[in-house]
C-alpha positions as CSV (number, residue, x, y, z in Angstrom):
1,X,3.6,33.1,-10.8
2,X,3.7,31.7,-14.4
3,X,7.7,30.7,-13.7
4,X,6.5,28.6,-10.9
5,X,3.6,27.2,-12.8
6,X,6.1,26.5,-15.6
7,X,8.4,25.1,-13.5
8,X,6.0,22.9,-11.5
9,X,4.4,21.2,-15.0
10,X,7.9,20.7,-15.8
11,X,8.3,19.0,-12.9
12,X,5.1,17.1,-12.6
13,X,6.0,15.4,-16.6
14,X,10.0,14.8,-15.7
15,X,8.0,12.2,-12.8
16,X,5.4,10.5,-15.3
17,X,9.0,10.1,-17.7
18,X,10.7,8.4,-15.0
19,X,8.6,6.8,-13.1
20,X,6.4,3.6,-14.4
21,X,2.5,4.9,-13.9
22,X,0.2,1.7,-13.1
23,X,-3.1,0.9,-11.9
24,X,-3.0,-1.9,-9.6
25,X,-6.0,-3.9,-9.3
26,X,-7.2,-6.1,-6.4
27,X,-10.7,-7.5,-5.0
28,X,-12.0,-5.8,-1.2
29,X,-14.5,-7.5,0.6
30,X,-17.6,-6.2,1.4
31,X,-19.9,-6.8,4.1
32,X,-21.8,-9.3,2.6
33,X,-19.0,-11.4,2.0
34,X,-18.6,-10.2,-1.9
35,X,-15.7,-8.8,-3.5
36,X,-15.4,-5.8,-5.4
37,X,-12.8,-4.8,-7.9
38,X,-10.6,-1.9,-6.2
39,X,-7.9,0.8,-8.4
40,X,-5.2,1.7,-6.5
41,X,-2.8,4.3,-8.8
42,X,1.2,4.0,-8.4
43,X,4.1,5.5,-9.2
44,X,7.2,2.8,-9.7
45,X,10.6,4.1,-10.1
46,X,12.1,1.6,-12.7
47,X,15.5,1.7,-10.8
48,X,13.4,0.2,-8.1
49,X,11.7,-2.7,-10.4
50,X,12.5,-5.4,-11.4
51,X,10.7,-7.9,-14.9
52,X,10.6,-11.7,-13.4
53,X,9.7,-13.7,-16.9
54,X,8.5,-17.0,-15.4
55,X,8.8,-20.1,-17.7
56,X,8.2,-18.8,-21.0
57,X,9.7,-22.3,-22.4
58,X,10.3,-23.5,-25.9
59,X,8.0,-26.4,-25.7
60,X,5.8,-27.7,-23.4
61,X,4.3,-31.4,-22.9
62,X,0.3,-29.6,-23.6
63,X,0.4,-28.4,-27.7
64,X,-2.1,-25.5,-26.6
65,X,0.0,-24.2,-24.4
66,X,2.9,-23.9,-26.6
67,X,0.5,-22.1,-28.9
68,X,-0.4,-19.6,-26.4
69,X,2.8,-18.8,-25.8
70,X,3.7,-18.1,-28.9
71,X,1.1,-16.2,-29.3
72,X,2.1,-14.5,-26.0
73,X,5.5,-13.9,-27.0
74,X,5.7,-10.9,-29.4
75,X,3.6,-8.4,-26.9
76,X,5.4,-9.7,-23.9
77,X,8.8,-8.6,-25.5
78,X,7.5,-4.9,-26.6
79,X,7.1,-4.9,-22.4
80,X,10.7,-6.4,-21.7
81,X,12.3,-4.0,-24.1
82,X,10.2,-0.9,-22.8
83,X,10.3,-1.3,-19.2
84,X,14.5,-2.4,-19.5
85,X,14.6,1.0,-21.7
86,X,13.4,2.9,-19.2
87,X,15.3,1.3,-16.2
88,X,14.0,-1.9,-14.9
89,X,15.9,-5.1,-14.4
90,X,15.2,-8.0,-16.7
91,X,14.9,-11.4,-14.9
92,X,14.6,-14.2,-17.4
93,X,13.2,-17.4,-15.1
94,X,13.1,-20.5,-17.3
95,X,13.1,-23.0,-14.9
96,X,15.6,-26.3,-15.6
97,X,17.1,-24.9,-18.4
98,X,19.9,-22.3,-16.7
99,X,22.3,-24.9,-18.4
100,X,21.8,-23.8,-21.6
101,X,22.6,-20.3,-21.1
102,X,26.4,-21.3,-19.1
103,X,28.5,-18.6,-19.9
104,X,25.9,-15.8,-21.4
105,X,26.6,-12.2,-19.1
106,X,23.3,-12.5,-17.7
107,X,23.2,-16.1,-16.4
108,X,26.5,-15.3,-15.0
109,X,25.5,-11.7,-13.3
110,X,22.8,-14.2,-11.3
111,X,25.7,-16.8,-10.3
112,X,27.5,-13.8,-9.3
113,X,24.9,-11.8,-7.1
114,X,26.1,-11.6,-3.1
115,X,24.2,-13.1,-0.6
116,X,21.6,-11.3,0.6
117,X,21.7,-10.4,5.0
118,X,17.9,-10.7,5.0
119,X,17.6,-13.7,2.7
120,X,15.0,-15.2,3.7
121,X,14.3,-18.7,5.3
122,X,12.3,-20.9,2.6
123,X,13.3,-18.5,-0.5
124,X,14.7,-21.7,-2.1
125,X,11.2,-23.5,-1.9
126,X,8.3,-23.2,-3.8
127,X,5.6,-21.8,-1.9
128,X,2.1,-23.5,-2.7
129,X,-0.4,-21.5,-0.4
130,X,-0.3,-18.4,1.7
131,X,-2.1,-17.5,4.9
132,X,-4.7,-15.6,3.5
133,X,-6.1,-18.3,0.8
134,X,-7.3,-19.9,3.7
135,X,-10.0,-17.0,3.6
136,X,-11.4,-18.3,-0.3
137,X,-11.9,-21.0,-2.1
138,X,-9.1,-22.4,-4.5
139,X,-11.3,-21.2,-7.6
140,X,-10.2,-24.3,-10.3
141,X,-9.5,-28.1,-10.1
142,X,-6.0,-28.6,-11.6
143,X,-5.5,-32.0,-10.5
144,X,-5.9,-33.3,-13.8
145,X,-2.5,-31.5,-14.7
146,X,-5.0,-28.4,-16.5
147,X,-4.0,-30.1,-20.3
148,X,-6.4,-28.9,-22.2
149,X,-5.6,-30.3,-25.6
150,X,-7.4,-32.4,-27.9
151,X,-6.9,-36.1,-26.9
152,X,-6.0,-36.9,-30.8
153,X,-3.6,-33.7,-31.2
154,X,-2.1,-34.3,-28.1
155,X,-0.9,-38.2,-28.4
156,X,0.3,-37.0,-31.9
157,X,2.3,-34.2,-30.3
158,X,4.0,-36.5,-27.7
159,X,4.9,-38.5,-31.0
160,X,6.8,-35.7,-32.7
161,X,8.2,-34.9,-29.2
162,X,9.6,-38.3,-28.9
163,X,10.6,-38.3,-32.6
164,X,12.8,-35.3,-31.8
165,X,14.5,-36.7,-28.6
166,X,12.6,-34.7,-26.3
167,X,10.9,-36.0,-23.3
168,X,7.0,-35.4,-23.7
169,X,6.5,-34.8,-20.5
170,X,9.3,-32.1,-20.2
171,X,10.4,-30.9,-23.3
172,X,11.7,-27.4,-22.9
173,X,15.0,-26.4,-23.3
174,X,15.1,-23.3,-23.5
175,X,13.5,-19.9,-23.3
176,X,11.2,-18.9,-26.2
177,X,13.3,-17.5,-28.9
178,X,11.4,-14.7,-29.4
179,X,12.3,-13.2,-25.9
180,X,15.0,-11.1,-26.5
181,X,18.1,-11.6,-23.4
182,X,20.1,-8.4,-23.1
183,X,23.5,-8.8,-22.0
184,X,22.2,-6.4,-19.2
185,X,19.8,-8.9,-17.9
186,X,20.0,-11.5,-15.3
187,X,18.9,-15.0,-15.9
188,X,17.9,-18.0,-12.9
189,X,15.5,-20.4,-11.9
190,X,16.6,-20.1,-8.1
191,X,14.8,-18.2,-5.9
192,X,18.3,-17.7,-3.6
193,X,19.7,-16.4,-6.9
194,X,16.7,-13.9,-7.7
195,X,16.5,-12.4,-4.2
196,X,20.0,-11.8,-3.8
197,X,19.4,-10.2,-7.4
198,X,16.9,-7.7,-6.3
199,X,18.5,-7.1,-3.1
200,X,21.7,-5.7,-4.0
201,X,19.8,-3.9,-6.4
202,X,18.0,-2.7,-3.9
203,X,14.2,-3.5,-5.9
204,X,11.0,-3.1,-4.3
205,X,8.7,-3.6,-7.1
206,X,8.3,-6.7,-9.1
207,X,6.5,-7.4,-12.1
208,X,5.7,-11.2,-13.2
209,X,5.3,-12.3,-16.5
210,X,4.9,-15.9,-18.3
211,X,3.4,-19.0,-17.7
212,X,1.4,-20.6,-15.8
213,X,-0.1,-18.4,-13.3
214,X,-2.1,-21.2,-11.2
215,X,1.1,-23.6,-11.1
216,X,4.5,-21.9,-11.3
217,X,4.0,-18.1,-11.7
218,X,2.2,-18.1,-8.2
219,X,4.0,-21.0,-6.7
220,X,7.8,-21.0,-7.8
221,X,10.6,-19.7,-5.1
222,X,10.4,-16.3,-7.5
223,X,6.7,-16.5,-8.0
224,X,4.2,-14.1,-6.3
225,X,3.4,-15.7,-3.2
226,X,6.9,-16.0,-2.9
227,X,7.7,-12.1,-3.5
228,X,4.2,-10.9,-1.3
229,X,4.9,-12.9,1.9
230,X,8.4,-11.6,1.8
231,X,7.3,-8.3,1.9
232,X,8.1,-7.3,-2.5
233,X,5.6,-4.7,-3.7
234,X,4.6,-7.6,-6.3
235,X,2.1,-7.9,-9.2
236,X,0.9,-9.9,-11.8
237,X,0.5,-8.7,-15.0
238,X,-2.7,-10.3,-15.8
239,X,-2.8,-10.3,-19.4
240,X,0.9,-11.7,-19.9
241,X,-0.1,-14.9,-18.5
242,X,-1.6,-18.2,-19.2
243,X,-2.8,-20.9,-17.1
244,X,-2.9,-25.1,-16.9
245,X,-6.8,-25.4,-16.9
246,X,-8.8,-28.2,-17.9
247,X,-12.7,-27.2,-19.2
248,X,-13.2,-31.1,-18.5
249,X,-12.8,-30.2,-14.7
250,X,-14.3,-28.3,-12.2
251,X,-16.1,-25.5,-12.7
252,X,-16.9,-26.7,-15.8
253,X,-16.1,-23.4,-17.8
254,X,-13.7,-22.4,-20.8
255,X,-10.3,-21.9,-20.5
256,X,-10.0,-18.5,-20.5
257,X,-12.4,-17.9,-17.8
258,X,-10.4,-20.9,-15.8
259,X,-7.2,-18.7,-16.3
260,X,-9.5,-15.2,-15.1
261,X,-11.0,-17.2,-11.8
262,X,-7.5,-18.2,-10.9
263,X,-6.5,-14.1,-11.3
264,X,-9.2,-12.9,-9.2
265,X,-8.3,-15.5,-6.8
266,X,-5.3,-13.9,-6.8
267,X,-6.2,-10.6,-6.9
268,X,-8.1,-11.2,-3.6
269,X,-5.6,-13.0,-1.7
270,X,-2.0,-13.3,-3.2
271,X,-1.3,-9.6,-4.6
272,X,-2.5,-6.4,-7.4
273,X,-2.7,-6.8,-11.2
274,X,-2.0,-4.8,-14.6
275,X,-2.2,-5.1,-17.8
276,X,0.6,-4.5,-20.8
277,X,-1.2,-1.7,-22.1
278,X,-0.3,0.2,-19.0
279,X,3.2,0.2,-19.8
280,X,2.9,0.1,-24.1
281,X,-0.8,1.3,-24.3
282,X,-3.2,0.7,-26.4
283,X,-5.0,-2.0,-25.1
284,X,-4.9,-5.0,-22.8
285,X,-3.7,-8.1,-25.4
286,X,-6.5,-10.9,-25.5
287,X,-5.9,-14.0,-27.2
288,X,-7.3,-15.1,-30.5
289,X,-9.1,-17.7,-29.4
290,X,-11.0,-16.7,-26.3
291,X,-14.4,-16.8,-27.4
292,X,-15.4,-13.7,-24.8
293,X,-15.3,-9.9,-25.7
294,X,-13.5,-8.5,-23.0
């Protein structure tokens, strides 16, 4: 009896060490037409995951949002190095910038990657609303573009743009340095590329990471509606994100509550969440200036 006991706590931790132990959180509705926050625990295989970092750029046309990033940046690469240590596929998605990386072993693994026999129709598209967001309300006004910098810092930061070459409007070249890009890795921006990634790797889980979560992280050919309606047991991981929100526009709230209405929007209607500290612990990362103790 204690062999078998032995053997089945043996058992029980050689699991937790290779599999990837979340909490997925999502919003239920109630009767009353409410939602409440629902914990759903998982077990991921990391053979079976895949990392998709979504637009983590070098620049950006809003100053803030470069800022955030970098403030982003060290914590999101403690996941990437982690999660690829313990078996997941890395998926660097900087969006118009593939160019740069012509010739690195990762952009070429994505060039390489067969055709997929269930790629699906619209894969190459991005996807900007899903059958069940009909149910809600889109939560923010983004129409403005979701800038949120001050008007004086911002003119001055298309100036030094400019002064540098870059376009203002699109400046990025790159991914953020601070990313690190194993030779193990797979870089692309297309969402034909990406599938046929996954499916000869034969992934079910995906994790997405980067910026913006109301603009390209849900919307891109890769992003999460993308990954959900195609059937991908897809998250977001809720603190590794940012979003393009405006506190001049509707609802008329901070930033960082702009960013969290867009996630329970999402959490509702698009797919689960987690946090880094689920995968580094510790706790969730907050950013230094969000005025709200979470």
């Amino acid at each position: 009896m204690c062999a078998l006991l032995v053997l089945a706590a043996i058992t029980i931790d050689v699991l937790s060490a290779e599999s990837l132990s979340l909490k997925l959180q999502h919003r239920v509705g109630t009767r009353n037409g409410n939602y409440q926050v629902s914990i759903r625990p998982e077990l991921w295989k990391p053979g079976q995951t895949a990392v998709i970092v979504c637009d983590m750029w070098d620049l950006h046309h809003c100053r803030n949002a470069v800022m955030r990033v970098g403030e982003m940046t060290p914590r999101m690469n403690e996941v990437l190095e982690k999660t690829r240590k313990a078996g997941a596929f890395i998926i660097h998605a900087p969006s118009s910038c593939t160019k740069f990386y012509e010739g690195h072993p990762a952009r070429e693994r994505a060039k390489a990657a067969p055709k997929a026999s269930n790629l699906p129709a619209d894969i190459g598209s991005w996807c900007r609303k899903i059958p069940a967001e009909e149910k809600g309300k889109y939560p923010i006004d983004q129409t403005d573009g979701g800038e949120d910098d001050d008007p004086r810092e911002h003119a001055a930061w298309a100036i030094e743009l400019k002064a540098k070459g870059l376009n203002p409007r699109a400046p990025w070249t790159r991914q953020v340095a601070g990313l690190r890009i194993d030779d193990a890795d797979a870089i692309s921006d297309s969402g034909v590329e990406i599938w046929n990634l996954i499916e000869d790797r034969k992934i079910k889980n995906v994790i997405l990471v980067g910026v913006h979560v109301n603009m390209c992280v849900a919307g891109r050919p890769f992003g999460l509606r993308q990954m959900a309606k195609n059937g991908k047991n897809v998250v977001l991981m809720r603190d590794m994100t940012d979003s393009m929100y405006n506190p001049k526009a509707w609802p008329y709230v901070d930033h960082y509550t702009g960013t969290d209405l867009f996630i329970e929007h999402a959490e509702k209607f698009i797919c689960p969440t987690i946090t880094s500290d689920q995968i580094l612990g510790g706790k969730p990362f907050v950013f230094s200036k969000d005025p709200r103790q979470r």
